[in-house]
N, C-alpha and C positions, 0 to 999 in steps of 0.2 A: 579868793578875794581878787578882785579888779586890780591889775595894773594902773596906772596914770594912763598909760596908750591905751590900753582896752578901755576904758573909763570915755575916753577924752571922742574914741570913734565911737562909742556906743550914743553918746550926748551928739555927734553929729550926724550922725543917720540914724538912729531910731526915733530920737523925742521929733525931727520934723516930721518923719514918717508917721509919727502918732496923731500930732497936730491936722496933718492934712486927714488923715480918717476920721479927727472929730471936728473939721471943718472950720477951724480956726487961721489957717495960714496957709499959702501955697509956695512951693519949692518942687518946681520943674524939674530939679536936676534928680532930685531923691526919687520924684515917683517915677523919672526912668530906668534908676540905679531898680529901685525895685520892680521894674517889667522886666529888666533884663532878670533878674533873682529869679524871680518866677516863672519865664520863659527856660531858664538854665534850669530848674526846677522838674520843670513838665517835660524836657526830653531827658532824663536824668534815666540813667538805665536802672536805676533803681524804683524808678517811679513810674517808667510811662510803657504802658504794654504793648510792645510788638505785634504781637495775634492779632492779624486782622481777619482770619478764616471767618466763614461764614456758619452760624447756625443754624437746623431746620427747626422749625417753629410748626406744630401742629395748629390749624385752626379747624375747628370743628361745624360743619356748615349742616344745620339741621333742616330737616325736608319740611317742604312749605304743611305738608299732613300730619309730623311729628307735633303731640303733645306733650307737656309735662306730665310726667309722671313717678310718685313714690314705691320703691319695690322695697320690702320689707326682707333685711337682710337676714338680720341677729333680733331675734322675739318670739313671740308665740305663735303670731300669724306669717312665719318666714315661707314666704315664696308669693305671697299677695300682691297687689298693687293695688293702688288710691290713684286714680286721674286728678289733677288738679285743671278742672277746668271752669274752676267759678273763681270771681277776681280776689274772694275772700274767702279763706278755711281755716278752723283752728283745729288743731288738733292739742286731746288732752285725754282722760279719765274721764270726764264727766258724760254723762249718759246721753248729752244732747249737740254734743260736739261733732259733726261730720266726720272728722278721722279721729274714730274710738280705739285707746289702748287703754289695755290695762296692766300693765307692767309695773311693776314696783317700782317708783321714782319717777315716774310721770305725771305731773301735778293736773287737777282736775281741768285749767284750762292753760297750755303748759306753752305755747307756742304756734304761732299763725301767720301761713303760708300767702303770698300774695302776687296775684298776678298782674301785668302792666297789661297794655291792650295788646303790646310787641309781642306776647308770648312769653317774656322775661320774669322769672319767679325770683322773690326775696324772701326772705326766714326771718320772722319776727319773736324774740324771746318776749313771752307776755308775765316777764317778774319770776319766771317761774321757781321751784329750790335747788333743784338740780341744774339747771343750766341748759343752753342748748347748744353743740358742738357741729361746726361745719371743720370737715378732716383734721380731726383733736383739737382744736381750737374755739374757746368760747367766744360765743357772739354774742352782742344786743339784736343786731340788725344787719343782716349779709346779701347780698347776691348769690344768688346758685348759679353753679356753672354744670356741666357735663360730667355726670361721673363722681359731682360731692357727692361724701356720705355724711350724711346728718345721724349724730347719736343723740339720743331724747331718753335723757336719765340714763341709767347704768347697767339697762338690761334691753334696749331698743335700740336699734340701726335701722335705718332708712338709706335708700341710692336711689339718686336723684339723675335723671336721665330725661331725653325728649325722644318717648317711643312713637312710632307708629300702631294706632289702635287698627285690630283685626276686624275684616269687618264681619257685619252682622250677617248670622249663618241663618237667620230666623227669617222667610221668607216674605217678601214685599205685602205688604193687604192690597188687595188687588180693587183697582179704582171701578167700583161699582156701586150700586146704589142700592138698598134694603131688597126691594123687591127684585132685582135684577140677580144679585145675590142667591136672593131665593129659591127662584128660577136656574141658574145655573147648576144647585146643588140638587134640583131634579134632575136637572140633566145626568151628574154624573152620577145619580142613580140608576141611570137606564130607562127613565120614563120617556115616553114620546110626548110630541107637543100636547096631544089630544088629551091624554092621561096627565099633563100636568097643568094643561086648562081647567079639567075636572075638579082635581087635587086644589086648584086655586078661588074656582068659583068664578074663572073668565073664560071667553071667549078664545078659542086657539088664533085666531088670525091676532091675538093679543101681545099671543106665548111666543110667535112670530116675529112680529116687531121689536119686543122688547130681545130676541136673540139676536136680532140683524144690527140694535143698538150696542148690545155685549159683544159681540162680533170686532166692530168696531171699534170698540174702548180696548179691546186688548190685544188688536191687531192679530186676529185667529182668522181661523176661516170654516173650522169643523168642529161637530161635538166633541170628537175624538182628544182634540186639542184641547177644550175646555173642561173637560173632565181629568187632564192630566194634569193641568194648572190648579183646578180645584182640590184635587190630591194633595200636591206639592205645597198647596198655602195649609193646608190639615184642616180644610173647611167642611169636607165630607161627615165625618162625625159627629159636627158641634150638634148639627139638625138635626138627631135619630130623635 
């Protein structure tokens, strides 16, 4: 219980200091009483942290080529990956869904992935019954960053990363035209012009031009070359 003195300064410095926070009256002298409180407060060694050291702060600067993409940790199809390069993907059970799992506890349309134009993906829970977890925490709706792992039900893991796609090992179709084409795949047969004016039903000064044209377009200068190119694309075959 209150003293009279305790009583008597509690009534003179707190009820104005009440007063001025609910806007009712002002008393200069209290709201300085209480700056200095709160100044004596904030360097109070018990209160106010010393450590001014500096922290490093990793920021992750991804390359202007890096795509998003899901690598499948923990599931059936562990070691996969799904590009997310369409602004919209859901992934679910359902047979018509772009990223198909079938895992137990993954609802038929269970959650969908979305991109900004930035490159920047968000995880959209779509109601699903298991939930959708960005690093053990349930989400409606999140931001990916570098390196989440999204679990989808109780048997799927997803790592969520911006890879750089490898490029394609499958050889350029080499910019020519039907017949020109055609013409060149005699060549790396071994025909001579004359033999493949025959074989065509034209004229050799034909089989000529249209080589001086091929020549050109793919910046060669000899059969020898054209027939290595025609190799290398696997065009030799297609014609037997």
């Amino acid at each position: 219980m209150l003293t009279w003195r305790e009583s008597r300064v509690a009534r003179t410095f707190f009820r104005p200091v009440r007063t001025v926070f609910q806007g009712r009256t002002r008393c200069p002298w209290t709201v300085r009483f209480w700056r200095l409180v709160g100044r004596s407060a904030l360097y109070s060694p018990e209160v106010y942290d010393e450590d001014t050291s500096l922290q490093l702060v990793t920021i992750h600067q991804r390359s202007a080529d890096a795509e998003p993409a899901l690598d499948v940790v923990v599931g059936s199809a562990k070691g996969e990956r799904s590009w997310l390069r369409e602004s919209e993907l859901v992934l679910g059970r359902d047979e018509e869904v772009p990223l198909r799992f079938t895992e137990r506890g993954v609802s038929r349309c269970h959650a969908k992935f979305i991109r900004a134009s930035d490159g920047i993906v968000s995880v959209l829970d779509l109601g699903s019954t298991n939930g959708t977890f960005v690093n053990g925490k349930r989400v409606d709706l999140a931001v990916l960053r570098e390196g989440d792992r999204i679990q989808v039900g109780p048997l799927l893991v997803l790592h969520f990363a911006y890879q750089i796609p490898e490029p394609d090992k499958r050889p350029a179709a080499l910019p020519l035209s039907a017949r020109q084409l055609e013409i060149a795949r005699l060549v790396a047969r071994g025909l001579t012009s004359a033999a493949i004016a025959d074989a065509l039903g034209i004229r050799t000064r034909t089989v000529t031009s249209h080589l001086e044209h091929i020549y050109d377009r793919l910046a060669i200068s000899s059969r020898a070359t054209l027939t290595r190119l025609i190799v290398e694309a696997g065009l030799l075959d297609d014609h037997e």
